[in-house]
ChimeraX commands (.cxc) that place a marker at each C-alpha (Angstrom):
marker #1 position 297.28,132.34,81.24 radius 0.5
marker #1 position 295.60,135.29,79.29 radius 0.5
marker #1 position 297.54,138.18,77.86 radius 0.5
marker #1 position 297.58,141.54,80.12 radius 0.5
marker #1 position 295.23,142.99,77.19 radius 0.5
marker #1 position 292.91,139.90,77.18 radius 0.5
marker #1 position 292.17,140.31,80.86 radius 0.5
marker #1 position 291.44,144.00,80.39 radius 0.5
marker #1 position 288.99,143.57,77.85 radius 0.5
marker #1 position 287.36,140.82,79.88 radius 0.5
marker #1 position 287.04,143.01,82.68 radius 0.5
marker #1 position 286.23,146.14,80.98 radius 0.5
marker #1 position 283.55,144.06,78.99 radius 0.5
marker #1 position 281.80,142.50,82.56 radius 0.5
marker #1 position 282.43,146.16,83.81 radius 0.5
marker #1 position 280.91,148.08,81.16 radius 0.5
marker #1 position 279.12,145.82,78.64 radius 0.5
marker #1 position 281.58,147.10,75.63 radius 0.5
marker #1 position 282.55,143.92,73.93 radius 0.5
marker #1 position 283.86,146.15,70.41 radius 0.5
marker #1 position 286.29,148.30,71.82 radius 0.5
marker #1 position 289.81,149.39,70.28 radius 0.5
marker #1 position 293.14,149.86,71.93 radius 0.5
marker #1 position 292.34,154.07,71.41 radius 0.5
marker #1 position 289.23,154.07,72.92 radius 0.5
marker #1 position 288.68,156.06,75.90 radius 0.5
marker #1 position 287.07,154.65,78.92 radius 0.5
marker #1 position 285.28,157.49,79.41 radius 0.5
marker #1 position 284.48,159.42,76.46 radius 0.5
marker #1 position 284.00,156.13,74.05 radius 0.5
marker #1 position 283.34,153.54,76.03 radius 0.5
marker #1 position 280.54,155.43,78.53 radius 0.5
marker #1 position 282.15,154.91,81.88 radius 0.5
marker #1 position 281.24,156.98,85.00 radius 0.5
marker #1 position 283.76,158.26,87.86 radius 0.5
marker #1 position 282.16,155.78,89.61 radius 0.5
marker #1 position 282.89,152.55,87.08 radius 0.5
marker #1 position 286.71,154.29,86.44 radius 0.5
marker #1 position 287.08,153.70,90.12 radius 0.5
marker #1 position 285.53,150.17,90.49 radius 0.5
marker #1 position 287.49,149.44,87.01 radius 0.5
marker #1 position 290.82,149.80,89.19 radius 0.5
marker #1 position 289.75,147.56,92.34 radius 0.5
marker #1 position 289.13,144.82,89.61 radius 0.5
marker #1 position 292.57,145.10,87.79 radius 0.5
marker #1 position 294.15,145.44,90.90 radius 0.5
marker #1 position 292.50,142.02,92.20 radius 0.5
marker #1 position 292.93,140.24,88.81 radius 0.5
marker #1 position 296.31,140.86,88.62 radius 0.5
marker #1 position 296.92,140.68,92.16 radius 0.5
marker #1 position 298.78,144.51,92.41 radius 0.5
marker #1 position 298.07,147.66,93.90 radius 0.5
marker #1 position 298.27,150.92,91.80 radius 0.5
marker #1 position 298.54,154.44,93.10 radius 0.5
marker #1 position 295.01,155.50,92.77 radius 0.5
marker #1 position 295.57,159.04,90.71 radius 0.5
marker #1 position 298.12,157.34,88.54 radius 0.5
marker #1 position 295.55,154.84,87.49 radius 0.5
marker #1 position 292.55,157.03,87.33 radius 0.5
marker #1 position 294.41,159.27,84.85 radius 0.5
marker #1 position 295.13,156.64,82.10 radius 0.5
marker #1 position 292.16,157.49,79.82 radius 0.5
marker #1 position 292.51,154.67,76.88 radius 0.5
marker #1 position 292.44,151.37,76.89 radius 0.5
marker #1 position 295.73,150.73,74.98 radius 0.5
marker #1 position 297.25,153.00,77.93 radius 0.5
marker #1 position 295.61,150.95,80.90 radius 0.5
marker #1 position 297.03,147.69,79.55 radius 0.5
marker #1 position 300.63,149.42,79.30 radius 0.5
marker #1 position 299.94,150.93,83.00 radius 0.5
marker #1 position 299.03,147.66,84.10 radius 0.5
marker #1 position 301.85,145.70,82.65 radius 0.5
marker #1 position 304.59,148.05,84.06 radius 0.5
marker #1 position 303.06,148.40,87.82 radius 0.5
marker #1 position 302.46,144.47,87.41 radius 0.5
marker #1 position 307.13,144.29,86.60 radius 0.5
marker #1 position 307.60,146.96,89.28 radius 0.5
marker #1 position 305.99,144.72,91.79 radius 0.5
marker #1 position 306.96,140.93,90.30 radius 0.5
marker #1 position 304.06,139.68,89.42 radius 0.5
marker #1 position 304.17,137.82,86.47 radius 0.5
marker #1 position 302.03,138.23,83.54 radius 0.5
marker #1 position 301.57,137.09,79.76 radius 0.5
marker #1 position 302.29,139.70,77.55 radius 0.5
marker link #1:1,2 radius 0.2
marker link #1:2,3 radius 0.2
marker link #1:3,4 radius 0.2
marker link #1:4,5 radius 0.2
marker link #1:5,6 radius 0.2
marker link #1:6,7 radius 0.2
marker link #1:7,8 radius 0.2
marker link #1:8,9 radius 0.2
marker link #1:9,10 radius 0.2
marker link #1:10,11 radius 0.2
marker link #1:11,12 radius 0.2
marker link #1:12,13 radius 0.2
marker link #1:13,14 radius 0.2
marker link #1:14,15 radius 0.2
marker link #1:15,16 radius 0.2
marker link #1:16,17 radius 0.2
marker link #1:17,18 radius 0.2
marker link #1:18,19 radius 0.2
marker link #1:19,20 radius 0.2
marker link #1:20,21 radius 0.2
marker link #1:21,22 radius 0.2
marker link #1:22,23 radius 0.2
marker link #1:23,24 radius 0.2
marker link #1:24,25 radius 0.2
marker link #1:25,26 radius 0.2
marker link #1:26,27 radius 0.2
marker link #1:27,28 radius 0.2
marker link #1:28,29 radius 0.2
marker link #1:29,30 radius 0.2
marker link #1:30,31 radius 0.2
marker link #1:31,32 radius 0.2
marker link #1:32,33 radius 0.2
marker link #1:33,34 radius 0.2
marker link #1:34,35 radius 0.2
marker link #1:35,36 radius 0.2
marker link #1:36,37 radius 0.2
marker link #1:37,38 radius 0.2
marker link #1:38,39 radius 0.2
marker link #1:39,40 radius 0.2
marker link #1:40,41 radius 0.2
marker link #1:41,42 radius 0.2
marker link #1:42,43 radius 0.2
marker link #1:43,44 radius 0.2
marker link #1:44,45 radius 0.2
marker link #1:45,46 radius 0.2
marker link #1:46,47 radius 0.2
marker link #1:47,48 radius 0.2
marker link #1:48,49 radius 0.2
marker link #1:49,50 radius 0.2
marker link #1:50,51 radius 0.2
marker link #1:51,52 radius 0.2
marker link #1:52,53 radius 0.2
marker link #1:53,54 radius 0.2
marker link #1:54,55 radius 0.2
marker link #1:55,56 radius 0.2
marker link #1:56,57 radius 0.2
marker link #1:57,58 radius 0.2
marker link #1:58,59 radius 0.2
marker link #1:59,60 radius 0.2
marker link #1:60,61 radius 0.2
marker link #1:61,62 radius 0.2
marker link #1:62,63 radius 0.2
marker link #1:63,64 radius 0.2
marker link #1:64,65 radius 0.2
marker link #1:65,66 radius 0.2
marker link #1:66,67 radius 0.2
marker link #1:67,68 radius 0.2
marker link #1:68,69 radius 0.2
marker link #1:69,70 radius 0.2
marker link #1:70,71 radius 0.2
marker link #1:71,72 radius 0.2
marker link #1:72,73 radius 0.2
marker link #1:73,74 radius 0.2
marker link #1:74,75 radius 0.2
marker link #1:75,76 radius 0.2
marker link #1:76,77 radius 0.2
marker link #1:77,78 radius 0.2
marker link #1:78,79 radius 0.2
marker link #1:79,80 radius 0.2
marker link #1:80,81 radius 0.2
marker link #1:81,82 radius 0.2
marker link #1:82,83 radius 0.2
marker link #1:83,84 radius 0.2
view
């Protein structure tokens, strides 16, 4: 199984076509995404992870360092289990 970061750069990658991207990056301001993509972004961690986030929560984490860490703690609150 991939690490929690390796699956968000795979998806943030197909999402956005930003294959250089650093753990400080913003999704927004440095990596060009739209309300629109921010949104779709969180349907497609939430279905490859198999969780469900609380929508505001999620939309606020602005870097990509920050969505992995999001990710990984809604992904212990709800037992899934991931690679770190």
């Amino acid at each position: 199984m991939a690490t929690v970061e390796e699956r968000v750069r795979a998806i943030t990658t197909a999402k956005l076509g930003v294959e250089d991207m650093k753990l400080e990056d913003s999704f927004t301001a440095d990596l060009g995404a739209e309300s629109v993509d921010s949104i779709e972004l969180v349907a497609m961690f939430e279905e490859e992870f198999g969780i469900e986030m609380d929508e505001d929560a999620a939309l606020a984490v602005e870097t990509v360092g920050d969505a992995i860490t999001f990710i990984a703690k809604v992904c212990k609150e709800q037992g899934v289990e991931i690679e770190e």
